[in-house]
GUVEX-634374 format. One record per residue (C-alpha): residue number from 1; residue in one letter; x, y, z. Coordinates in pm, whole numbers, plus 50000, padded with zeros to 5 digits. Layout:
BEGIN
(r NUM "A" (X Y Z)),
...
% end
This chain:
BEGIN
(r 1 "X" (38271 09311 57255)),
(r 2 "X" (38657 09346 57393)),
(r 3 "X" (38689 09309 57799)),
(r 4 "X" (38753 09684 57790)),
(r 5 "X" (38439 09735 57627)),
(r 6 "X" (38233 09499 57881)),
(r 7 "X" (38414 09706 58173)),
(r 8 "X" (38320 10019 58035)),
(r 9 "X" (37956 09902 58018)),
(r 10 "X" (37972 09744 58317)),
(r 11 "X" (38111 10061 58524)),
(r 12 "X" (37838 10256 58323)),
(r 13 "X" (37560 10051 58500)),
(r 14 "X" (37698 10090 58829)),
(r 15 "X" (37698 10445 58763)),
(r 16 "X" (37344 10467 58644)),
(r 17 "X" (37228 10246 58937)),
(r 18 "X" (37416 10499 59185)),
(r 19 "X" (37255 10779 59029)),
(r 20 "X" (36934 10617 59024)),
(r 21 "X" (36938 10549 59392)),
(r 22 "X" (37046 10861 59449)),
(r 23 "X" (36741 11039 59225)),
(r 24 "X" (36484 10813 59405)),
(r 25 "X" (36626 10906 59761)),
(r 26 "X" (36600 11288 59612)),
(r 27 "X" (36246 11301 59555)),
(r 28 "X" (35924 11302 59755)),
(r 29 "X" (35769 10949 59792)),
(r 30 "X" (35498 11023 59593)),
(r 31 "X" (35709 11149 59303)),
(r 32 "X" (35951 10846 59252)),
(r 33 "X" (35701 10544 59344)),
(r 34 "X" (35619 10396 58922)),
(r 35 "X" (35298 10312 58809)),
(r 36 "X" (35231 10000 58826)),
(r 37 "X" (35409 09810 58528)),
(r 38 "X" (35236 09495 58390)),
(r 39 "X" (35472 09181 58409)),
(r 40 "X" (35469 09133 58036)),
(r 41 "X" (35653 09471 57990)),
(r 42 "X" (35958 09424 58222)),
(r 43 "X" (35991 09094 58329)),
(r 44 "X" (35961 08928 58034)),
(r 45 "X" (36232 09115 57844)),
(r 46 "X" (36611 09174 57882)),
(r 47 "X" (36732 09504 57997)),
(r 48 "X" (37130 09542 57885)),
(r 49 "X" (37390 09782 58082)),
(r 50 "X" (37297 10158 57974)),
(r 51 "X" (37566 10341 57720)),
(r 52 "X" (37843 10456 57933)),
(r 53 "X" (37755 10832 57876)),
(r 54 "X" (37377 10797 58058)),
(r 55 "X" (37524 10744 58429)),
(r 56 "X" (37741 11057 58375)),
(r 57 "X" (37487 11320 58221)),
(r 58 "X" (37246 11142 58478)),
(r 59 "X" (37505 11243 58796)),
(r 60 "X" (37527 11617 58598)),
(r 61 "X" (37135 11647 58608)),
(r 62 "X" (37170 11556 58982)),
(r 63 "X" (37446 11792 59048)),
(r 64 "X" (37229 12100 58889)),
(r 65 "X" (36922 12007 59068)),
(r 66 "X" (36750 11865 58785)),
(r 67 "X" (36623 11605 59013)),
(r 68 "X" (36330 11471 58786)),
(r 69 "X" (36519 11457 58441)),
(r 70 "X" (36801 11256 58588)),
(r 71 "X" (36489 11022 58733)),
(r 72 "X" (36372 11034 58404)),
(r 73 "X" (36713 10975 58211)),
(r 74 "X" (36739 10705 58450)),
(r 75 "X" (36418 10508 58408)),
(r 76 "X" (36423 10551 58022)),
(r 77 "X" (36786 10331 58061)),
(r 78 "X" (36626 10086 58262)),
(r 79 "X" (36346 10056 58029)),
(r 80 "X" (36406 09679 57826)),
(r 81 "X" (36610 09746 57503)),
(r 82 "X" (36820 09630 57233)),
(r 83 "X" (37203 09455 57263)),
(r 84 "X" (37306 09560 56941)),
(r 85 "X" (37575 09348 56773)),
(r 86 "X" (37788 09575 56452)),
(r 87 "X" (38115 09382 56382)),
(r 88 "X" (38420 09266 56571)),
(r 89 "X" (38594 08901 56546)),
(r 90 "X" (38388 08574 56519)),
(r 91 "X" (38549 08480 56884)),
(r 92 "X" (38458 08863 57014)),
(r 93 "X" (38071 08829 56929)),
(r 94 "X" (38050 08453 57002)),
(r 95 "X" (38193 08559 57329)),
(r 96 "X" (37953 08859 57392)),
(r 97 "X" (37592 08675 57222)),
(r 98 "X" (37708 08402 57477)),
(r 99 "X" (37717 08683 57767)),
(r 100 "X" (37407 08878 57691)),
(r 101 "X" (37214 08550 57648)),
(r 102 "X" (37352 08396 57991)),
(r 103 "X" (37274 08682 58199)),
(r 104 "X" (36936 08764 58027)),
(r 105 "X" (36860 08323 58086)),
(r 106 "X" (36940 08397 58443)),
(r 107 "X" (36665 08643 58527)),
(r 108 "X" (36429 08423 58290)),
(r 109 "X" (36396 08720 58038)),
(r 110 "X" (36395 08752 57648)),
(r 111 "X" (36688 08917 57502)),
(r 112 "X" (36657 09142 57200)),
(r 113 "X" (36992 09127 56960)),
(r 114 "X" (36970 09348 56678)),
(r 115 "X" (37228 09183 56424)),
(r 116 "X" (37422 09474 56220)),
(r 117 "X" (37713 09364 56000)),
(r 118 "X" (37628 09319 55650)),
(r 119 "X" (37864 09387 55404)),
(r 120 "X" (37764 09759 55258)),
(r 121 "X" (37571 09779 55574)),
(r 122 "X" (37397 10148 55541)),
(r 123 "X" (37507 10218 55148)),
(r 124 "X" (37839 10310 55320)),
(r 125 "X" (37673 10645 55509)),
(r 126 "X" (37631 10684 55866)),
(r 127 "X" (37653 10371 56002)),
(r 128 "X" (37897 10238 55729)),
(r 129 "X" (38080 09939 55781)),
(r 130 "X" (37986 09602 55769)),
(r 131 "X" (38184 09245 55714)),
(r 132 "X" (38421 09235 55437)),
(r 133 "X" (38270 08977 55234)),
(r 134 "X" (38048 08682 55216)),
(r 135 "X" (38233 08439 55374)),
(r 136 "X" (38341 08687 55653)),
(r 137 "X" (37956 08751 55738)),
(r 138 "X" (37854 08395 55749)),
(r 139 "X" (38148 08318 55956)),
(r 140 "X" (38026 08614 56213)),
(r 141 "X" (37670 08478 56184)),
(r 142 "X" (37737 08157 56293)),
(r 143 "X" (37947 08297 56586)),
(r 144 "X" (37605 08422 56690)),
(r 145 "X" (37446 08118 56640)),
(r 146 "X" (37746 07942 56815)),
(r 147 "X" (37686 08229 57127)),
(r 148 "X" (37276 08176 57156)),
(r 149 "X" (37278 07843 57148)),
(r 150 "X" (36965 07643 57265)),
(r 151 "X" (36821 07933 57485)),
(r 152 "X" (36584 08235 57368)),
(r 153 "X" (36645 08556 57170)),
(r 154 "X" (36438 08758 56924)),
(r 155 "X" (36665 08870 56634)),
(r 156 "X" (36601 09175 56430)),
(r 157 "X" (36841 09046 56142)),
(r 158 "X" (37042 09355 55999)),
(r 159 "X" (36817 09683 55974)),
(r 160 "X" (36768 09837 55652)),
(r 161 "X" (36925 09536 55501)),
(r 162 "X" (36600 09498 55267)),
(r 163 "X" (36457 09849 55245)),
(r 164 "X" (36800 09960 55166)),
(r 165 "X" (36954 09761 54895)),
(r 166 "X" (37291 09817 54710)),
(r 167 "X" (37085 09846 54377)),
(r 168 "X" (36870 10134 54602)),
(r 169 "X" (37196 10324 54630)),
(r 170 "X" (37404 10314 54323)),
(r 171 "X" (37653 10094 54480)),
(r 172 "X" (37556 09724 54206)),
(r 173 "X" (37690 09660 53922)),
(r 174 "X" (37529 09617 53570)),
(r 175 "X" (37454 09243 53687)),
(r 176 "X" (37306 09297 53998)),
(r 177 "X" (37534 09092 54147)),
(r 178 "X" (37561 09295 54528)),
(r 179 "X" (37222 09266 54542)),
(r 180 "X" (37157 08934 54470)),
(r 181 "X" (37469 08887 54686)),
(r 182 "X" (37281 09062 54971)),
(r 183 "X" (36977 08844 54931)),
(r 184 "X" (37183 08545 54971)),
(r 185 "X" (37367 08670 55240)),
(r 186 "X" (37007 08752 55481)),
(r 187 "X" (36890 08378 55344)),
(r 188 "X" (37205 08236 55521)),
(r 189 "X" (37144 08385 55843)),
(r 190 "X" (36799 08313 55826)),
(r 191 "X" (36945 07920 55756)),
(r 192 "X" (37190 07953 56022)),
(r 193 "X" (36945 08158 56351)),
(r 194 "X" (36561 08043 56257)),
(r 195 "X" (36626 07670 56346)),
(r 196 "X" (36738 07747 56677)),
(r 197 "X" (36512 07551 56935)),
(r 198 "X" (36425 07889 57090)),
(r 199 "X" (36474 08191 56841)),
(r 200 "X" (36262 08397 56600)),
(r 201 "X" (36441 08618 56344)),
(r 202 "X" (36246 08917 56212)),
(r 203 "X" (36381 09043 55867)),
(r 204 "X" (36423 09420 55778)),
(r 205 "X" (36023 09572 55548)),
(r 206 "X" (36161 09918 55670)),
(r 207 "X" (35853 10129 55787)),
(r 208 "X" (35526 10249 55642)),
(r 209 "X" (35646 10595 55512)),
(r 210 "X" (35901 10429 55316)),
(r 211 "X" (35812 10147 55027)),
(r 212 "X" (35485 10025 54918)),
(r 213 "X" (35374 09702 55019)),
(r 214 "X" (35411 09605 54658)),
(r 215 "X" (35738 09680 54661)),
(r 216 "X" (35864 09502 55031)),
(r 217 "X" (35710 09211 54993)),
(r 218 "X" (35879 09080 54674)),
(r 219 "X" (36213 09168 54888)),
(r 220 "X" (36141 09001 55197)),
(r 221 "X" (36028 08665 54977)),
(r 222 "X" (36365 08727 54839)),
(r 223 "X" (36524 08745 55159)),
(r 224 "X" (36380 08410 55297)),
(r 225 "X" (36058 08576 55478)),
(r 226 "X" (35938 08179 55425)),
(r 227 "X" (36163 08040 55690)),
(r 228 "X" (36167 08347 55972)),
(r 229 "X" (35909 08424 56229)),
(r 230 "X" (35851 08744 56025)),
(r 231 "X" (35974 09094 55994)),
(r 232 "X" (36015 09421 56212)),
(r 233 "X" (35931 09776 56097)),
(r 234 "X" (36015 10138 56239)),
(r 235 "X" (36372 10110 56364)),
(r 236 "X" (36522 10390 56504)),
(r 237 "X" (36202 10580 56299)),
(r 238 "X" (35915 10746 56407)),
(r 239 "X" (35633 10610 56231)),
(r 240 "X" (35320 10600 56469)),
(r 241 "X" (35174 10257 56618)),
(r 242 "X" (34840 10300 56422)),
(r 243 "X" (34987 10299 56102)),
(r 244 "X" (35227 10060 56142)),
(r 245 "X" (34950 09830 56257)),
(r 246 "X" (34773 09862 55925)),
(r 247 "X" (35124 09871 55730)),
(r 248 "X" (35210 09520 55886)),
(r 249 "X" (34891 09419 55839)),
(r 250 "X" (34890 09479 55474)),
(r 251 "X" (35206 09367 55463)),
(r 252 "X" (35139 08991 55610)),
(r 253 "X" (34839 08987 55416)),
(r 254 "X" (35003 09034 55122)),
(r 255 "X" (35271 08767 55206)),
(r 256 "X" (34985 08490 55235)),
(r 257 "X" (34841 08641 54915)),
(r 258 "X" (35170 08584 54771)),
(r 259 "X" (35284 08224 54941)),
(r 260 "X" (34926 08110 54841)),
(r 261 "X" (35015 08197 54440)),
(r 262 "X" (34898 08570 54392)),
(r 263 "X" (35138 08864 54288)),
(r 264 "X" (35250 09118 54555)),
(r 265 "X" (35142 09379 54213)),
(r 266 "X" (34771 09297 54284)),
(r 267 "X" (34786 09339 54675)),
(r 268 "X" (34662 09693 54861)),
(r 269 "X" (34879 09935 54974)),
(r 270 "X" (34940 10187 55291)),
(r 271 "X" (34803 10458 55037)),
(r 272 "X" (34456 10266 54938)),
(r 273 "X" (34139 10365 55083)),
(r 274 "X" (34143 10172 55420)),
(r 275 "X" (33758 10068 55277)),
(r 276 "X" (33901 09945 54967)),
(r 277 "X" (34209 09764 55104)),
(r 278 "X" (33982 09586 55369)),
(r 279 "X" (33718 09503 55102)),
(r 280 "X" (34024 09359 54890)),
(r 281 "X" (34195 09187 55204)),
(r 282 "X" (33851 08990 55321)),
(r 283 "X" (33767 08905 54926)),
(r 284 "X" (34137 08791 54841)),
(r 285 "X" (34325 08643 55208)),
(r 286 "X" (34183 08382 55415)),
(r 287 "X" (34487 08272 55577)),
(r 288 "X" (34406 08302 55973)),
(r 289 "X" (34597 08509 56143)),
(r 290 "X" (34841 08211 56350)),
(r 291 "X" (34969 08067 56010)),
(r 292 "X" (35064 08425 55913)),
(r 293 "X" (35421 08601 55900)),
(r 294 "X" (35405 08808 56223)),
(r 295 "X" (35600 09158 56283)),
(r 296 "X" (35743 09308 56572)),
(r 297 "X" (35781 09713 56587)),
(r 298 "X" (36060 09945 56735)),
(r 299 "X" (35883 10214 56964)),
(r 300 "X" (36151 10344 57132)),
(r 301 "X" (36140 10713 56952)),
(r 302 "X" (35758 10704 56771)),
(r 303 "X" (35551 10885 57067)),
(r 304 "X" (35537 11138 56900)),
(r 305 "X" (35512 11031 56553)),
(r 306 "X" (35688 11183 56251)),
(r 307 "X" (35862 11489 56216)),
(r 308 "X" (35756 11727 55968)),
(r 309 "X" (36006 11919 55797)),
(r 310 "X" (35973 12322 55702)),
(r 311 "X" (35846 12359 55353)),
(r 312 "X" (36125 12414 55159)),
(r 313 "X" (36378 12464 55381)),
(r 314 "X" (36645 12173 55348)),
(r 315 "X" (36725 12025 55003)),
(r 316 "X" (36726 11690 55216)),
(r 317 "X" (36570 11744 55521)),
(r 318 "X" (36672 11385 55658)),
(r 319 "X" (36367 11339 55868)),
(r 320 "X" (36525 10990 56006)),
(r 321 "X" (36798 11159 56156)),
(r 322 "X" (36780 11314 56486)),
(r 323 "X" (36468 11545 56470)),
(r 324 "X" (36370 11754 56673)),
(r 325 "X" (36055 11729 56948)),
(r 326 "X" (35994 11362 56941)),
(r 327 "X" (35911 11166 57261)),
(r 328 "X" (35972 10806 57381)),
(r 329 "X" (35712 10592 57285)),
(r 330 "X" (35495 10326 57421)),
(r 331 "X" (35676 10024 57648)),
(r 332 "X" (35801 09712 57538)),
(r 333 "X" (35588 09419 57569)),
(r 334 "X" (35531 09088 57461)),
(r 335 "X" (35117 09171 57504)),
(r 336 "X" (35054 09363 57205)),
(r 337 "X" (34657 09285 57150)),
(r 338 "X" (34669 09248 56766)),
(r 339 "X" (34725 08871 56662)),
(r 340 "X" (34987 08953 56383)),
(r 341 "X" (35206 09177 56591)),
(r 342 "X" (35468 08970 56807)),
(r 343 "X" (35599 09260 57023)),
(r 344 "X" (35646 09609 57049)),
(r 345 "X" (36031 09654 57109)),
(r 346 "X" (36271 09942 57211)),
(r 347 "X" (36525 09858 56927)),
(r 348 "X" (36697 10142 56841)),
(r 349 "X" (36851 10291 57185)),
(r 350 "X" (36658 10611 57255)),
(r 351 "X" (36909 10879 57363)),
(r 352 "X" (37193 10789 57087)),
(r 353 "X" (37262 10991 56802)),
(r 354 "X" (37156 10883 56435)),
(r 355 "X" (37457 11083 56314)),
(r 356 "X" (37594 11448 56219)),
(r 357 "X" (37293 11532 56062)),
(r 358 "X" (37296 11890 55795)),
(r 359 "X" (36994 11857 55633)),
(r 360 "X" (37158 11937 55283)),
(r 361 "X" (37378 12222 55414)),
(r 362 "X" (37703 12267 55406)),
(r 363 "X" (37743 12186 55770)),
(r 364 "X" (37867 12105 56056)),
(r 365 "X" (37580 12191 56264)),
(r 366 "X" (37246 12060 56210)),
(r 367 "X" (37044 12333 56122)),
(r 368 "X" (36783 12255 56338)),
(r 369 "X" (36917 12261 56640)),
(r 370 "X" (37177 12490 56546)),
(r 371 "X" (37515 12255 56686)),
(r 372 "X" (37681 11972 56547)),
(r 373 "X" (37531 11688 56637)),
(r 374 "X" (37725 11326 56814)),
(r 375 "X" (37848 11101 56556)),
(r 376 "X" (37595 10790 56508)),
(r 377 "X" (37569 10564 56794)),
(r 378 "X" (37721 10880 57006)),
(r 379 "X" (37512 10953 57361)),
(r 380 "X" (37320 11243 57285)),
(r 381 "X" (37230 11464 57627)),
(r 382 "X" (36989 11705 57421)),
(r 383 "X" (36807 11445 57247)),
(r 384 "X" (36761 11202 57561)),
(r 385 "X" (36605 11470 57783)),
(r 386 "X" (36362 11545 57486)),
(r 387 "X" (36266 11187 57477)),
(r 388 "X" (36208 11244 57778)),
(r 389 "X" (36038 11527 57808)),
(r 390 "X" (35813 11421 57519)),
(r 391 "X" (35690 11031 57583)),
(r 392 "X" (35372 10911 57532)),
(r 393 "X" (35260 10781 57709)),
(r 394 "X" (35436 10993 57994)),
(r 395 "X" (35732 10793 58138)),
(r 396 "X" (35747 10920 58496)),
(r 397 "X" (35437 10981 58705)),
(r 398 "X" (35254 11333 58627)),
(r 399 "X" (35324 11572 58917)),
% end
């Protein structure tokens, strides 16, 4: 991150915080005093400075009287999230992994880096980019081993890295060769970031409306699921909690079936009879659940669950990108109650854009909505106040 980046973030905070203040000063006692918040989901996990555009569209709220959606803009900023990491110079990320880590060390929290420069990264759409090459990636990953050093961080290793491969998008050749590239590329950084004293990397199995279990495991053995903590599902989707529970379930279960000599072909999928798959999982896996690969989730957009396109409507609906009437979901924490599942997370940062999304039209606008939506990564006013407006549970105190 360049020093004109930091002081952009930096002046974003103080705005935020002002506005904050000012929001909590606004309303009656009863309104702005939180419900209690469990230790596990705020002190325990890093909370970076809020995308410069929150402190603004949380002064405009103020400014129009909208005293309880800038309170609610406001908390959902503060709420623990994701430093996501998507290119610049070995030196620049070194620099900034060494920053976020420091300051989240101080306060005796975990931070969350979501690593995002794979060459290809995104089959070249939305959030193209990526590093140029092999050696330019492991160069930038050991920057960000070189910035984390000795002290904790979770690492959610290059989303859609897996469920999106170069063979998924017509971008290999007749060898393969980009894909096998890719696989070698996650192994390194699972080399380089696992054997630090205090990190887990989680690799990318995508979510539980996208592949079969039969058909992520095989990639995350190729990936080097054998030497991470595990893998992370849902980000920036919408997939509900319940059936991502079962889908990593299946999912680790199938990975000890597999490590243990079985074929990922024979295991149950998301689509099995829940009776059948359980019968199959207590007949066929006997690995306990500590020796397991583990999974963390992204809830920062699911409290609502999936979106559910018109019927025949869009040629590609896109129900990823930017839909509408979804809600923040539930908190992070480290205090999940289910033995396989690490965390819940807020990974994807609720209230940016997924991208200028036209659902198969000829655009600009998205249909949907009926403007153009922000460019990926882009503060999005609309969306955040629907978050808002939305979470489950409910982020501010009912009136």
């Amino acid at each position: 991150m360049t020093v004109r980046a930091r002081r952009a973030r930096t002046l974003a905070a103080v705005v935020a915080g002002a506005a904050l203040a000012a929001v909590c000063a606004a309303l009656p006692a009863s309104a702005h005093t939180p419900p209690p918040v469990p230790a596990h989901r705020s002190a325990a996990l890093y909370t970076p400075p809020a995308n410069a555009q929150a402190g603004p569209q949380i002064a405009d709220l103020l400014k129009q009287g909208q005293v309880r959606d800038a309170a609610g803009v406001a908390a959902m900023v503060r709420t623990p999230q994701a430093v996501w990491y998507t290119g610049g110079t070995p030196d620049q990320v070194r620099a900034s992994v060494d920053s976020t880590v420091t300051a989240a060390n101080r306060r005796h929290q975990l931070p969350v880096l979501a690593v995002y420069d794979i060459p290809g990264r995104d089959c070249s759409q939305y959030s193209a980019g990526g590093a140029a090459d092999t050696a330019a990636y492991q160069a930038w990953i050991d920057a960000i081993r070189a910035g984390i050093g000795g002290r904790p961080a979770a690492i959610i290793l290059e989303p859609d890295s897996l469920a999106l491969l170069p063979s998924d998008c017509g971008q290999d050749d007749a060898q393969g060769s980009r894909t096998a590239d890719r696989y070698a590329q996650i192994r390194y950084a699972v080399h380089a970031l696992e054997p630090l004293s205090r990190t887990k990397v989680y690799l990318d199995a995508g979510h539980s409306g996208w592949h079969s279990v039969n058909d992520i495991v095989p990639r995350l053995v190729a990936g080097g699921i054998d030497e991470a903590s595990g893998y992370f599902l849902n980000v920036s989707n919408y997939r509900s909690d319940d059936e991502l529970a079962w889908y990593g379930t299946l999912v680790s279960s199938c990975l000890a079936y597999v490590a243990g000599g079985g074929a990922a072909a024979d295991c149950p999928n998301q689509w099995w009879p829940q009776d059948d798959a359980r019968a199959w999982l207590i007949a066929n896996v006997h690995t306990a659940p500590a020796a397991m690969k583990h999974f963390v989730t992204d809830t920062s957009r699911n409290g609502q669950g999936p979106w559910t396109p018109p019927a025949g409507v869009y040629s590609d609906p896109q129900d990823w990108c930017n839909p509408p009437g979804r809600g923040l979901g539930a908190r992070p924490t480290l205090d999940t109650g289910n033995p396989l599942q690490d965390a819940r997370f807020w990974i994807k940062i609720p209230g940016e854009s997924d991208g200028q999304c036209t659902r198969g039209t000829a655009g600009p606008a998205d249909p949907e909505r009926g403007y153009q939506d922000p460019a990926a990564g882009a503060w999005f006013p609309q969306q955040a106040l629907e978050l808002v407006h939305q979470a489950v549970p409910p982020l501010l105190p009912t009136r």
